[in-house]
C-alpha positions, 0 to 999 in steps of 0.5 A: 567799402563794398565788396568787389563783384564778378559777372561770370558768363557761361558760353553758348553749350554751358549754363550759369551752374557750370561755374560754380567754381569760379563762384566759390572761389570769388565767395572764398575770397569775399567777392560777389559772383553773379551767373545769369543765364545768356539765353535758352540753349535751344536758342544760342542766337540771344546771346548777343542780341542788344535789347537782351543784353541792354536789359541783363546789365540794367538788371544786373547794375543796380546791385553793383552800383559802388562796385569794383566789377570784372565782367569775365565770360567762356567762349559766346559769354566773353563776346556777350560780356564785352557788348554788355559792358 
């Protein structure tokens, strides 16, 4: 059986690295924790862009395949996260 795999995130002032928490707690407990970056800060407006995101889940799918995944996000990542699922 694969190991379960979060997808974290980040909101529209933060970046993948500010959750490096929520990663090491996802690899104590033997999860995957995949961070991708939304878009630059400078422009906030790609986070819910479709084809963006479109094509950060079908980046993303191929390692997660056979996977139990939770799609969390922090602030703009959550409604970003919700469109990509």
């Amino acid at each position: 059986m694969t190991t379960p795999a979060v997808v974290a995130l980040h909101g529209f002032t933060r970046s993948p690295q500010n959750l490096q928490r929520l990663a090491d707690a996802c690899s104590a407990r033997g999860w995957a924790c995949v961070r991708p970056t939304l878009a630059p800060r400078l422009l906030p407006a790609l986070y819910m862009d479709r084809r963006r995101l479109t094509g950060l889940a079908g980046r993303l799918a191929p390692s997660l395949v056979g996977r139990e995944v939770a799609v969390v996000g922090h602030s703009a990542g959550a409604a970003a996260g919700r469109r990509a699922a």
